[in-house]
mmCIF file as gemmi writes it, N, C-alpha and C atoms, coordinates in Angstrom:
data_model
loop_
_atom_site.group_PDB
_atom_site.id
_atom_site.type_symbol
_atom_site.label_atom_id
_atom_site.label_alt_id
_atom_site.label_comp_id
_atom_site.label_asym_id
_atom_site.label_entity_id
_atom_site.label_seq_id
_atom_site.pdbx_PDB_ins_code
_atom_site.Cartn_x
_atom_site.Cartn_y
_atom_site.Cartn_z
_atom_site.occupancy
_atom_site.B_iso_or_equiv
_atom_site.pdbx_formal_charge
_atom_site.auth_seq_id
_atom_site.auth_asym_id
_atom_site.pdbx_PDB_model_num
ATOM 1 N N . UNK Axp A 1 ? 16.18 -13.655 -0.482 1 0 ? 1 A 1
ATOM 2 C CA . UNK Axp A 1 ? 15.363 -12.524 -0.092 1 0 ? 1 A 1
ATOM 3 C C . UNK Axp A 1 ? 14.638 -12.898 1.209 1 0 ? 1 A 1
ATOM 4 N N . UNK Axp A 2 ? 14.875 -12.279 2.358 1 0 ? 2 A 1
ATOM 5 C CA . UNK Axp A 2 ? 13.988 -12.343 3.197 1 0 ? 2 A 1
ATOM 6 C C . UNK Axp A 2 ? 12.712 -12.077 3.461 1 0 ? 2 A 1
ATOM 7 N N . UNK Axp A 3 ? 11.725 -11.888 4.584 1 0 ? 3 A 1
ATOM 8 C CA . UNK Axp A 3 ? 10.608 -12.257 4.575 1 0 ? 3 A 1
ATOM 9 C C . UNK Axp A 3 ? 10.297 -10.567 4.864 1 0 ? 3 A 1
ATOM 10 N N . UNK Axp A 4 ? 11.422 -10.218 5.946 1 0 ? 4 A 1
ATOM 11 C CA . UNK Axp A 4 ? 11.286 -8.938 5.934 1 0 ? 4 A 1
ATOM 12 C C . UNK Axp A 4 ? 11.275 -7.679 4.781 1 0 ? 4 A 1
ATOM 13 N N . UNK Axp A 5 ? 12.572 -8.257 4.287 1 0 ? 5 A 1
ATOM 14 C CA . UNK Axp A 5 ? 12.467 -7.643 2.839 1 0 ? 5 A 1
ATOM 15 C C . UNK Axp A 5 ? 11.715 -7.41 1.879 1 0 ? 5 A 1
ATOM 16 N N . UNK Axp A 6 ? 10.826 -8.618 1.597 1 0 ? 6 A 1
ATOM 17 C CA . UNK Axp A 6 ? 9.843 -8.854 0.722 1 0 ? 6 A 1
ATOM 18 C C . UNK Axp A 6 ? 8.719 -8.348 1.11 1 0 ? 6 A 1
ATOM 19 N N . UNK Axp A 7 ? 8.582 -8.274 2.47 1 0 ? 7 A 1
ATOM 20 C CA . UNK Axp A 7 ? 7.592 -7.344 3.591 1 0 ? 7 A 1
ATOM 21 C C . UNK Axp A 7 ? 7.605 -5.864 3.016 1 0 ? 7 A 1
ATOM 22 N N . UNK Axp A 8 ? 8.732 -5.02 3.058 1 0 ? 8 A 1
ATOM 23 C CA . UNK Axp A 8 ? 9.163 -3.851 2.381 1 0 ? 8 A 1
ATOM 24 C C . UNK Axp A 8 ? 8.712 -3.695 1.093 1 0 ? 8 A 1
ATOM 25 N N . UNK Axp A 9 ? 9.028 -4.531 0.402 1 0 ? 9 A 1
ATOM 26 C CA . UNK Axp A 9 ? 9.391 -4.15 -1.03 1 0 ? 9 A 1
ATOM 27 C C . UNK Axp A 9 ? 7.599 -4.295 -1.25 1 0 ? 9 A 1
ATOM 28 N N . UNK Axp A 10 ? 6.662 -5.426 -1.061 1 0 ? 10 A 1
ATOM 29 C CA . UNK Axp A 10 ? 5.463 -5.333 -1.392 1 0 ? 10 A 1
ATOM 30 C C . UNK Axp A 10 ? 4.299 -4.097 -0.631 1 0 ? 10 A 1
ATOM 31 N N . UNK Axp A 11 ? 5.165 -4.242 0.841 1 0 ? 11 A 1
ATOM 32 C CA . UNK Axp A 11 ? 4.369 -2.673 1.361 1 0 ? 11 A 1
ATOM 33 C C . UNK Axp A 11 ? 4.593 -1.467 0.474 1 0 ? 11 A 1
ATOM 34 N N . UNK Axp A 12 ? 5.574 -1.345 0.172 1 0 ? 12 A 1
ATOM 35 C CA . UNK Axp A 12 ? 6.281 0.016 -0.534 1 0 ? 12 A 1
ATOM 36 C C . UNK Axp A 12 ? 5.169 0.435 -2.07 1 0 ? 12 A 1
ATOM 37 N N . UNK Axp A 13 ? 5.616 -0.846 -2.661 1 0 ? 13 A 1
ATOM 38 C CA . UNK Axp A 13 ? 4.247 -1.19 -3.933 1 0 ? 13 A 1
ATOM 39 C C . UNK Axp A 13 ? 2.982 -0.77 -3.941 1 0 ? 13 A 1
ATOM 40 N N . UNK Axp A 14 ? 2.624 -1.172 -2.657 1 0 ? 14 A 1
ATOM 41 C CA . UNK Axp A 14 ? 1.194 -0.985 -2.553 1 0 ? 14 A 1
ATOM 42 C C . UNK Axp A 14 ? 0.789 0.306 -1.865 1 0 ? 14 A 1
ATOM 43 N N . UNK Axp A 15 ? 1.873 0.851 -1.622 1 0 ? 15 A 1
ATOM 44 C CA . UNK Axp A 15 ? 1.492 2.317 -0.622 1 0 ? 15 A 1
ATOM 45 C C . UNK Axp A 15 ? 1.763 2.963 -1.974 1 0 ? 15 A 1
ATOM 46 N N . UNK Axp A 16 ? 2.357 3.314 -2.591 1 0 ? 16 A 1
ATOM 47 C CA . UNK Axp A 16 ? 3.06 3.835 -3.744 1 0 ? 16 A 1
ATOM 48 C C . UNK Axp A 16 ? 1.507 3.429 -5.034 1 0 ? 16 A 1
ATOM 49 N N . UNK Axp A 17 ? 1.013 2.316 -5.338 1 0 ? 17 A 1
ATOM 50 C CA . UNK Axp A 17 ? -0.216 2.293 -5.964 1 0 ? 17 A 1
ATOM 51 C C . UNK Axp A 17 ? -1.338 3.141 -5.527 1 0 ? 17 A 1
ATOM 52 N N . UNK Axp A 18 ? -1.96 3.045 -4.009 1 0 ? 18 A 1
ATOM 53 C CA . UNK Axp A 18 ? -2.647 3.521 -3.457 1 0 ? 18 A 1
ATOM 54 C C . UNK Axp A 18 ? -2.675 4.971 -3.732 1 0 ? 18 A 1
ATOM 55 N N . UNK Axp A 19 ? -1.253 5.137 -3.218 1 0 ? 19 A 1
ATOM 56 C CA . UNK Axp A 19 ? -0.842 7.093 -3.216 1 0 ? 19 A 1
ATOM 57 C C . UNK Axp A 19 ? -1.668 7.407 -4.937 1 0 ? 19 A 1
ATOM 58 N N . UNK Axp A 20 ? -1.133 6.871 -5.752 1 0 ? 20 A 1
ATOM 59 C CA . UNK Axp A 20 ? -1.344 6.796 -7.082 1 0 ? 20 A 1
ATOM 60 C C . UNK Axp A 20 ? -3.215 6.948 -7.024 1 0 ? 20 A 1
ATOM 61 N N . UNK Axp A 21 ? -3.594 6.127 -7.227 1 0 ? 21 A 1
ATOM 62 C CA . UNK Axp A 21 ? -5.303 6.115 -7.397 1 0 ? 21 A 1
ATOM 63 C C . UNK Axp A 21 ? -6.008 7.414 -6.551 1 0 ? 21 A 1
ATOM 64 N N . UNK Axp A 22 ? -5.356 7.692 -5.111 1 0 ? 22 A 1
ATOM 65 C CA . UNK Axp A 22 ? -5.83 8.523 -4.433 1 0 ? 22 A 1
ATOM 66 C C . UNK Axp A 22 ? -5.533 10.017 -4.825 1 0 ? 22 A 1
ATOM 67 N N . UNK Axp A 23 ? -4.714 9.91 -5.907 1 0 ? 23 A 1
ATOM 68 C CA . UNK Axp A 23 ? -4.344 11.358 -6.281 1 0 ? 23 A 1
ATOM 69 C C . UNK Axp A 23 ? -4.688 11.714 -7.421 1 0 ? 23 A 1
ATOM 70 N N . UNK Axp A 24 ? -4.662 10.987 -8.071 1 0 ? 24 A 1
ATOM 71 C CA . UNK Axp A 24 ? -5.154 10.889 -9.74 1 0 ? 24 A 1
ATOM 72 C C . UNK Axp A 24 ? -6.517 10.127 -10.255 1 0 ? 24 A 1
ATOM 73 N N . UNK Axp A 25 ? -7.042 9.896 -9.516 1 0 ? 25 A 1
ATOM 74 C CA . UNK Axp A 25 ? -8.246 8.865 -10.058 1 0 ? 25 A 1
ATOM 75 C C . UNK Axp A 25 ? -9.44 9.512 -9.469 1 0 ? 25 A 1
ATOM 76 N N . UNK Axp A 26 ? -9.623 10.767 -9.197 1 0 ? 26 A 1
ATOM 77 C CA . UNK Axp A 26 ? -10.458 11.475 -8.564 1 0 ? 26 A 1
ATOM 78 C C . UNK Axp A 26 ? -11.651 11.62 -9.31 1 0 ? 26 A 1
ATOM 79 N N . UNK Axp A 27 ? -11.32 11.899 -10.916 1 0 ? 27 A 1
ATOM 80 C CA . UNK Axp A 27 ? -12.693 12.116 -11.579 1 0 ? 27 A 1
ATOM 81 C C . UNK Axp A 27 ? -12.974 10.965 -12.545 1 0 ? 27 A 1
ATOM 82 N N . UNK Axp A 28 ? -12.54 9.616 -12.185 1 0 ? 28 A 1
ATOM 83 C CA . UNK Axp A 28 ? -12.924 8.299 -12.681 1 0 ? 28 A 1
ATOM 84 C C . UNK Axp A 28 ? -14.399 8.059 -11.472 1 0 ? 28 A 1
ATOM 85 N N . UNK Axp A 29 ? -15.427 7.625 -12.504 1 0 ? 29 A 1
ATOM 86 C CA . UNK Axp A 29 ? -16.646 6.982 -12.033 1 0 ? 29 A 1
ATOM 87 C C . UNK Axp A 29 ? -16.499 4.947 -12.534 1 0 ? 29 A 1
ATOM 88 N N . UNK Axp A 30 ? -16.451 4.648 -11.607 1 0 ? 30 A 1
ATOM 89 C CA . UNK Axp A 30 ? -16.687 3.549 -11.547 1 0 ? 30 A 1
ATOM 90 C C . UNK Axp A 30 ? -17.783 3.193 -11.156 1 0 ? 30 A 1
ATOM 91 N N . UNK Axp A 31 ? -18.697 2.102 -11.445 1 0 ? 31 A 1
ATOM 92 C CA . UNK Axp A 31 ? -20.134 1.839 -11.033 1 0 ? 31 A 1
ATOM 93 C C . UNK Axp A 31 ? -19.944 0.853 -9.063 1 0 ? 31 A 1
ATOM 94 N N . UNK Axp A 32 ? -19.216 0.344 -9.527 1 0 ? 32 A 1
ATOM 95 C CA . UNK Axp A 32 ? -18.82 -0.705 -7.958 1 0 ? 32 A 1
ATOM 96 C C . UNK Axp A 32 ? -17.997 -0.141 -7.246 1 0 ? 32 A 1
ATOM 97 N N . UNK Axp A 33 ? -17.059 0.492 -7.533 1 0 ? 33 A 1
ATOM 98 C CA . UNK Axp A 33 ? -16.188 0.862 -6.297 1 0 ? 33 A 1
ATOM 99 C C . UNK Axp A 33 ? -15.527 2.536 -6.647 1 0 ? 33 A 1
ATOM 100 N N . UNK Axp A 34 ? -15.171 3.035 -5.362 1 0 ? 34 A 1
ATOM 101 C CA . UNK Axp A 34 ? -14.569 4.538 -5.996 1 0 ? 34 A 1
ATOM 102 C C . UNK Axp A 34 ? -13.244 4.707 -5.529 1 0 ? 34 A 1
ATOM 103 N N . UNK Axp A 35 ? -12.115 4.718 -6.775 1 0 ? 35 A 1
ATOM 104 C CA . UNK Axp A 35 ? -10.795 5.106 -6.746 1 0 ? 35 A 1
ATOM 105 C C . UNK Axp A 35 ? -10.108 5.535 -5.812 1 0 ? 35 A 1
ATOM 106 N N . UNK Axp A 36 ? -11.123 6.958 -4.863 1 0 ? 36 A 1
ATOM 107 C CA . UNK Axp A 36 ? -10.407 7.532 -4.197 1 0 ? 36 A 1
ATOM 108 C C . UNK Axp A 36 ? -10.133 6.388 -2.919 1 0 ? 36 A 1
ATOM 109 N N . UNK Axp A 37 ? -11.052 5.964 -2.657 1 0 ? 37 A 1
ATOM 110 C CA . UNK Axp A 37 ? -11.081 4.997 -1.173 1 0 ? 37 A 1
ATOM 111 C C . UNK Axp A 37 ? -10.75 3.921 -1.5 1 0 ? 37 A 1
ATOM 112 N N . UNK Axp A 38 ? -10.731 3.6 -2.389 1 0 ? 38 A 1
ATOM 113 C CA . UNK Axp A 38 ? -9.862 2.04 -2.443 1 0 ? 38 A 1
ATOM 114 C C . UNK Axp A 38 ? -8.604 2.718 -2.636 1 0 ? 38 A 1
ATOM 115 N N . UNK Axp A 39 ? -7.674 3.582 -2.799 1 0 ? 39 A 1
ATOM 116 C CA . UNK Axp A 39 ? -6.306 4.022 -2.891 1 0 ? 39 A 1
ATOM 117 C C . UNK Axp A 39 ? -6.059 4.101 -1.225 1 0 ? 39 A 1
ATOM 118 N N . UNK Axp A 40 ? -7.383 5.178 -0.608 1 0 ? 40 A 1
ATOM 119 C CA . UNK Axp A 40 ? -6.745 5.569 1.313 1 0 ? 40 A 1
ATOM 120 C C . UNK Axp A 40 ? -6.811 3.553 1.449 1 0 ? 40 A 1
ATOM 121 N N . UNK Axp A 41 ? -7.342 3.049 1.514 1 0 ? 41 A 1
ATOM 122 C CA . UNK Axp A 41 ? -7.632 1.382 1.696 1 0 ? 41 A 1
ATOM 123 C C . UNK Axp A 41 ? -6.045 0.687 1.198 1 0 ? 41 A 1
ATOM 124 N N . UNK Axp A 42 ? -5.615 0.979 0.222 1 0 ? 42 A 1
ATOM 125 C CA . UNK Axp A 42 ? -4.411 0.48 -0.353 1 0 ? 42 A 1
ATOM 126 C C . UNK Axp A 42 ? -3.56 0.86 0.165 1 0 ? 42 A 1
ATOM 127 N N . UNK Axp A 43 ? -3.291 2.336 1.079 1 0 ? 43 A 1
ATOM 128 C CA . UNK Axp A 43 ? -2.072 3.045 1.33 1 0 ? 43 A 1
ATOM 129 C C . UNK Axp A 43 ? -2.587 1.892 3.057 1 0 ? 43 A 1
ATOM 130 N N . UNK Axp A 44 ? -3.465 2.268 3.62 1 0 ? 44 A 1
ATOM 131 C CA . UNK Axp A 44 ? -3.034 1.931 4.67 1 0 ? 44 A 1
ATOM 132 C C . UNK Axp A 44 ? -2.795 0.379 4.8 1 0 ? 44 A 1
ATOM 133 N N . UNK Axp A 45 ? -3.26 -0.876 3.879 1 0 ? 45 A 1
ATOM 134 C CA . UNK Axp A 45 ? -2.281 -2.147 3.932 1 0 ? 45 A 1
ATOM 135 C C . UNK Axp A 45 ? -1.339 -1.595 3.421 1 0 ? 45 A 1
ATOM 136 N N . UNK Axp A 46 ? -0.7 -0.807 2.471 1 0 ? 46 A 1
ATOM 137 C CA . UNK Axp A 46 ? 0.719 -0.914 2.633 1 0 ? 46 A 1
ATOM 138 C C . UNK Axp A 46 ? 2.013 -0.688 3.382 1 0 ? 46 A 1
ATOM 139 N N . UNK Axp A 47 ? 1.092 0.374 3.975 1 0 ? 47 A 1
ATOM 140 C CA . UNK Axp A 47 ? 1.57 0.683 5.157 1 0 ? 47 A 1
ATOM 141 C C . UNK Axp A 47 ? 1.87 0.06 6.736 1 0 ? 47 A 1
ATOM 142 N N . UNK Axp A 48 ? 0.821 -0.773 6.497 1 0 ? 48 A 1
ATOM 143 C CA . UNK Axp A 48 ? 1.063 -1.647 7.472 1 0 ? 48 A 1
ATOM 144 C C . UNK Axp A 48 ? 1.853 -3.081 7.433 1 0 ? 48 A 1
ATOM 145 N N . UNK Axp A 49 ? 1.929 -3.164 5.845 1 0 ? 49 A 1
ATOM 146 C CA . UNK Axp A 49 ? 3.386 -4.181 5.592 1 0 ? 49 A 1
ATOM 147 C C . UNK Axp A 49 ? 4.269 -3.925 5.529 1 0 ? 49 A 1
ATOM 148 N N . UNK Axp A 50 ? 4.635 -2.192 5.582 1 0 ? 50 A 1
ATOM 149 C CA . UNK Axp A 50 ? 6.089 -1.943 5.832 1 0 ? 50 A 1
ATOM 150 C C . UNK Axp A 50 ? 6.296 -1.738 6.852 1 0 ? 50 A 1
ATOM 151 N N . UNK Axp A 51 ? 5.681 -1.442 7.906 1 0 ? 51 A 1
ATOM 152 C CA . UNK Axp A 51 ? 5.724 -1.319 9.369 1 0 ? 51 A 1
ATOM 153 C C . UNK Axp A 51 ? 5.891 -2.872 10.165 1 0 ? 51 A 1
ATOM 154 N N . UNK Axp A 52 ? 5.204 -4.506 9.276 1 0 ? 52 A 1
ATOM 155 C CA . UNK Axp A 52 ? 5.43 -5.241 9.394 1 0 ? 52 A 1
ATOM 156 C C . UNK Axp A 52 ? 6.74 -5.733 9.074 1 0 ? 52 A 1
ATOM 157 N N . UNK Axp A 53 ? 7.486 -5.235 7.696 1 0 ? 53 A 1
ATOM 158 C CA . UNK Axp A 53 ? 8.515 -5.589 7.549 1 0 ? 53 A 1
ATOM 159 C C . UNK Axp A 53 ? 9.582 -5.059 8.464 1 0 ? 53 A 1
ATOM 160 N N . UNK Axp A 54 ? 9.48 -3.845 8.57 1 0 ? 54 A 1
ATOM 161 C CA . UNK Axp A 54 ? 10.753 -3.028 9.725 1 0 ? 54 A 1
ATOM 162 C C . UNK Axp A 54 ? 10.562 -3.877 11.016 1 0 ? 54 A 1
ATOM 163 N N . UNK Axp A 55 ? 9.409 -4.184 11.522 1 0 ? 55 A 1
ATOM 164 C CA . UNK Axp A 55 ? 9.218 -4.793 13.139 1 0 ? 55 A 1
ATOM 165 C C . UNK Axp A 55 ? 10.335 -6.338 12.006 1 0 ? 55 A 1
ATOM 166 N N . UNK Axp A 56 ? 10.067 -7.053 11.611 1 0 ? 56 A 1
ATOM 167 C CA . UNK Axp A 56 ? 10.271 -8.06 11.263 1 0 ? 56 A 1
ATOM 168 C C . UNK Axp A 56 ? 12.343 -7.995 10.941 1 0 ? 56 A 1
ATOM 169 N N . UNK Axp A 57 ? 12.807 -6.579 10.387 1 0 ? 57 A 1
ATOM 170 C CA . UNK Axp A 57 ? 13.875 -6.567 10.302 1 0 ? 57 A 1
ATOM 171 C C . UNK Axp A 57 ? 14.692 -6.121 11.57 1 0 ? 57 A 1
ATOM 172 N N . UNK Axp A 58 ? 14.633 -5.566 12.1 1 0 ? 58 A 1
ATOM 173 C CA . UNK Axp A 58 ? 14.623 -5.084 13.691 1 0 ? 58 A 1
ATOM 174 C C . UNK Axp A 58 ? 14.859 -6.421 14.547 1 0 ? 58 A 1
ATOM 175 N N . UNK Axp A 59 ? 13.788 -7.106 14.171 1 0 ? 59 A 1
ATOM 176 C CA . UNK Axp A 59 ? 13.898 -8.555 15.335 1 0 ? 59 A 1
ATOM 177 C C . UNK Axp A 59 ? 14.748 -9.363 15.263 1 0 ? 59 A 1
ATOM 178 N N . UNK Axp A 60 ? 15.071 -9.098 13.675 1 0 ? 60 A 1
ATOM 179 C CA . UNK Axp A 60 ? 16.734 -10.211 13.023 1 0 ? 60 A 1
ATOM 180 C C . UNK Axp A 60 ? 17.331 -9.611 14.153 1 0 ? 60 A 1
């Protein structure tokens, strides 16, 4: 498995979790942190590891 690959596959995860919390976790109260913004927070690292992985597969 490459580095790029694994770049993909964990960006993909974590954009795909994020999407998740940010859409559905709207009327969860948490005392420390709130669902919705830690999901936009999650989508955009994941997003930026799949954008890392494509630059990274591209360069092969």
């Amino acid at each position: 498995m490459t580095r790029a690959f694994r770049n993909l596959l964990a960006g993909s995860a974590t954009l795909v979790a994020g999407l998740g919390l940010w859409l559905f976790a709207g009327g969860v109260d948490l005392p420390v942190v709130d669902p919705v913004k830690t999901g936009v927070v999650l989508m955009c690292v994941g997003g930026a590891e799949v954008l890392l992985g494509l630059y990274r597969a591209a360069r092969r």
